[in-house]
C-alpha positions in Angstrom: -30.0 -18.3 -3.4 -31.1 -15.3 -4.4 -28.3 -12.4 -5.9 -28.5 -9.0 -6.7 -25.7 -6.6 -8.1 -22.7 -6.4 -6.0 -22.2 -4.0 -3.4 -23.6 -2.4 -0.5 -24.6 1.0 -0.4 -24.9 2.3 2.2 -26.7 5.5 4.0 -25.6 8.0 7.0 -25.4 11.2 8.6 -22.4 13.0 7.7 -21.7 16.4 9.9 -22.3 19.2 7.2 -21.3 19.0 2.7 -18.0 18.5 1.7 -16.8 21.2 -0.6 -17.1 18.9 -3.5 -20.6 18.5 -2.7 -21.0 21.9 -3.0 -19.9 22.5 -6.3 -21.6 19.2 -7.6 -18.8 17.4 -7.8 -19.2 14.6 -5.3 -21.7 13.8 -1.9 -25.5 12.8 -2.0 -27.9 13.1 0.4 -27.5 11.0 3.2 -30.2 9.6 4.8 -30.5 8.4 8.9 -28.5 5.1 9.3 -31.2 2.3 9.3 -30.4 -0.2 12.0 -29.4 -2.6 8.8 -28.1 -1.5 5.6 -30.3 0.2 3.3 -30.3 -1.3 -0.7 -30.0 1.4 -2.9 -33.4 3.0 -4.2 -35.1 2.0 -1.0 -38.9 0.3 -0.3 -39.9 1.8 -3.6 -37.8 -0.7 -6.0 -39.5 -3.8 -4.5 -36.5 -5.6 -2.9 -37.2 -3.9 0.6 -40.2 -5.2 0.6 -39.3 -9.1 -0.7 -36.2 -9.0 2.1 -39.0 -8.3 4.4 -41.3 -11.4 3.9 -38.3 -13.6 2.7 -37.8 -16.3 5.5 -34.7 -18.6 5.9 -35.8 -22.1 7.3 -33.0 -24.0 9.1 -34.0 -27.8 9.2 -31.7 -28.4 12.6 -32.2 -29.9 15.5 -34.4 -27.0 17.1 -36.4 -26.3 14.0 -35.5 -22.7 14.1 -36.6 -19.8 11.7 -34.4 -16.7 10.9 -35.6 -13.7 9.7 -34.5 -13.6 6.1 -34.6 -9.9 6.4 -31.7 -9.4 8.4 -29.7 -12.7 7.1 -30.3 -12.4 3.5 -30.0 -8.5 3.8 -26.6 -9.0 5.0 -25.3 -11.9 2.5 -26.7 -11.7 -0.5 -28.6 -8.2 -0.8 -26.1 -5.8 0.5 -25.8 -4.7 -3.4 -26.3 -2.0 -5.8 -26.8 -3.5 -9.0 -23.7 -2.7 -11.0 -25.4 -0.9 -13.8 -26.5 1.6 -11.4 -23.0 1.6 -9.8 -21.6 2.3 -12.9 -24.0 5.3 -13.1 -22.3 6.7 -9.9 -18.6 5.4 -9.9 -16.5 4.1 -12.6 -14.4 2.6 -10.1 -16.0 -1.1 -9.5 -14.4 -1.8 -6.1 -15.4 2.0 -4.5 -18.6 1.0 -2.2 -19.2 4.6 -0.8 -22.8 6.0 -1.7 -20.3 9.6 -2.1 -18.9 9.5 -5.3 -15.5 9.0 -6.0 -13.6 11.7 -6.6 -9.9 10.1 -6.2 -7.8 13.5 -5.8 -8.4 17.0 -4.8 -7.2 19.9 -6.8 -6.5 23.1 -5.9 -9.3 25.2 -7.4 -11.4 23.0 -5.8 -10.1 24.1 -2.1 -8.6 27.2 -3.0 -10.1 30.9 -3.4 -7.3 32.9 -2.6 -4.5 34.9 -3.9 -2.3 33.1 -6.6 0.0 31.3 -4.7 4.0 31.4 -5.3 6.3 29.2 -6.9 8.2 29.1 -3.2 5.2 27.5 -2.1 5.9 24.3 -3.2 9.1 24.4 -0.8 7.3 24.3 2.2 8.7 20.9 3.5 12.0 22.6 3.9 10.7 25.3 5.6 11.9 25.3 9.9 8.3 26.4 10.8 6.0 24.8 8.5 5.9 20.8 8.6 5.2 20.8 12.1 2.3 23.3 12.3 0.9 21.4 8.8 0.8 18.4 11.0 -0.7 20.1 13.9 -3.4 21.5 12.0 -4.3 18.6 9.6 -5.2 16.1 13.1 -8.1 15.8 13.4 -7.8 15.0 17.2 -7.8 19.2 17.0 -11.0 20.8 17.1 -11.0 22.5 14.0 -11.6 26.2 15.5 -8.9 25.2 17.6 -6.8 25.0 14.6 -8.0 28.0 12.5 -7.3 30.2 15.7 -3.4 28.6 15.7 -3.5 29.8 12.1 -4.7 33.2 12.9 -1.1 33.7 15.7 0.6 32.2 13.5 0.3 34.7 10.7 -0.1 37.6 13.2 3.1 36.6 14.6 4.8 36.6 10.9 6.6 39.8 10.1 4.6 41.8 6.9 7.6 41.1 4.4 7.4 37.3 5.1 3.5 36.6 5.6 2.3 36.1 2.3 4.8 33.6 1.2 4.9 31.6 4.5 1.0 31.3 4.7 1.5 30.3 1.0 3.7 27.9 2.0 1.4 27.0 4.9 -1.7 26.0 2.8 0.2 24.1 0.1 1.7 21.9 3.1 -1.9 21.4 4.4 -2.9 21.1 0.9 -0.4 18.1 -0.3 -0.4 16.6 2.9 -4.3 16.0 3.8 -4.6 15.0 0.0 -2.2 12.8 0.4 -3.6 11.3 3.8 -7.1 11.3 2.0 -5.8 9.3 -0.9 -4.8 6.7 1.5 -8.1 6.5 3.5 -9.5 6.2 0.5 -7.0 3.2 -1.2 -8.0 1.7 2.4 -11.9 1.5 1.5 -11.0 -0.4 -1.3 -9.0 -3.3 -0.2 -11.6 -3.3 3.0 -14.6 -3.3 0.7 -12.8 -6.0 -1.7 -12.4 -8.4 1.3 -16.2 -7.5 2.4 -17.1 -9.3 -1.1 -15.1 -12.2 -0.6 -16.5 -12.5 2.6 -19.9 -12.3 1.2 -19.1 -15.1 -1.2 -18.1 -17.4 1.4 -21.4 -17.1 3.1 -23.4 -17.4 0.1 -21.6 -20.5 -0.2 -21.5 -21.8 3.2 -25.5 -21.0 3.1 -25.9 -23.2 0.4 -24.1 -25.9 1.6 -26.7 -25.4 4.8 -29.5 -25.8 2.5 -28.5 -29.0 0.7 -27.1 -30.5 3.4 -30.8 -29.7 5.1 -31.8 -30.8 2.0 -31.0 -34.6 2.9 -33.6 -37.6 4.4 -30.5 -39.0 6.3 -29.2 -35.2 7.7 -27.3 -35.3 10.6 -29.5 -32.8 12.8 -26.3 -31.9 15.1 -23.8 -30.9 12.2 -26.7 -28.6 10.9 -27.0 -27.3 13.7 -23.1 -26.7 14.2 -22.8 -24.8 11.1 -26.0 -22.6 11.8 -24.6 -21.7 14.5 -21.5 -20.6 12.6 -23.0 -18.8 9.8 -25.2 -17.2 12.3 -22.0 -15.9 14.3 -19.9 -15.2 11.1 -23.0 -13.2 9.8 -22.8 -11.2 12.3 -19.2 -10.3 12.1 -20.5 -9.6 8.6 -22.9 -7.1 9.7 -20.5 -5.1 12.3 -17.9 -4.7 9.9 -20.6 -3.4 6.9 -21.6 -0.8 9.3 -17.6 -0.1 10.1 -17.5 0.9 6.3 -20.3 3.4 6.7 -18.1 5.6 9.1 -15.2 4.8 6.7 -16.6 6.1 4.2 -16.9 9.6 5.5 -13.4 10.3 6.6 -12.4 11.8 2.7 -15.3 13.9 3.1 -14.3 14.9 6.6 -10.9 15.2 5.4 -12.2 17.6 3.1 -14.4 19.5 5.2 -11.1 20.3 7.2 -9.0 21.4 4.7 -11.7 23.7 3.3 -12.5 25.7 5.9 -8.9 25.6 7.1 -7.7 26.9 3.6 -10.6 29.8 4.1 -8.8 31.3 6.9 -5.4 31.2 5.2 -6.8 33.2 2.3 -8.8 35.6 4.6 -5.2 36.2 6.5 -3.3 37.0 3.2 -5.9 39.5 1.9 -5.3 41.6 5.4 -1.5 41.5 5.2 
């Protein structure tokens, strides 16, 4: 069987850029999601087009013909070869086309007033860990939450509202960083297990072939395992496409805490 590179990259919409993206530091252009995934570098580097005519020739009991397009596309060429990865990621086991950016820093969100040292103490604060949770769900419609941020801070008395909306961003701040850290330890160990799955085809595939391979093959048992690879292929497939959607929650996560931050600072600059 054929091999190429290691891991799937893979393309779709996301709802607007990501902060990062913006200031060059992480995103890509994303492409519309192709009912199978899409190898890196497309119909122009040739392996489109050989996934397209490759056929997969089952010597079972019914004779049957796969598509090698969709079966091969999902076993063995799912990858990016690793010297392009490399180019993109120095993080082997991160299969997002975004690039990797493991933690966000604050000049990255942050464009407003310097914030105080009291900041940092906003987990102790009686009105701020609830409303950071609140506001970092994304269950809440994010208008939804910059207008809660907007009473909050009108309701704040003028000798208090600078430090408690300080205290309010650094909560969202360390909070959806921290959350986004963890989605993004998550894609790892998901992507990690993707591989090993994708060995075990590869090898059950193989073991199709020789056994097919035989003059004395028992036509039932090839069929039998067909029929497995064929199903387990499949789970294959759905959870490939899982890690596409995956793969945009740090960048939604980031979206969020943007824009959320930019009302913050536009409410300290009028008090």
């Amino acid at each position: 069987m054929r091999k190429i590179g290691r891991w799937p990259v893979l393309r779709s919409p996301l709802p607007g850029p990501s902060p990062l993206g913006e200031r060059g530091e992480g995103g890509c252009l994303h492409h519309r999601r192709p009912p199978l995934p899409v190898l890196h570098g497309g119909p122009k580097d040739g392996r489109d087009q050989w996934l397209a005519q490759e056929r997969v020739r089952v010597r079972g009991s019914a004779g049957a013909t796969w598509a090698g397009a969709r079966v091969v596309a999902s076993i063995i060429l799912l990858a990016l070869p690793a010297s392009a990865l490399a180019a993109q990621n120095q993080d082997p086991d991160w299969p997002c086309v975004q690039r990797k950016v493991p933690e966000l820093s604050l000049g990255q969100i942050w464009n407003g007033p310097d914030l105080p040292a009291s900041a940092a103490d906003w987990s102790t604060d009686p009105d701020i860990p609830d409303l950071v949770r609140e506001l970092a769900a994304r269950r809440v419609p994010i208008p939804e939450a910059e207008q809660e941020i907007r009473d909050f801070a009108a309701a704040l008395p003028k000798d208090r509202a600078q430090e408690q909306l300080a205290k309010l961003f650094q909560g969202l701040f360390d909070h959806m960083n921290n959350e986004r850290a963890q989605v993004m330890s998550g894609i790892g160990r998901y992507a990690r297990n993707q591989v090993q799955l994708a060995a075990r085809l590869r090898k059950e595939g193989s073991e199709v072939d020789a056994l097919s391979a035989k003059p004395d093959a028992d036509h039932a048992e090839i069929a039998r395992l067909t029929d497995r690879l064929v199903f387990e292929t499949r789970i294959f497939e759905e959870r490939v496409q899982s890690l596409t959607y995956v793969c945009e929650v740090p960048t939604l996560i980031e979206q969020r805490l943007y824009a959320l931050a930019k009302v913050i600072a536009e409410e300290m600059k009028e008090k």
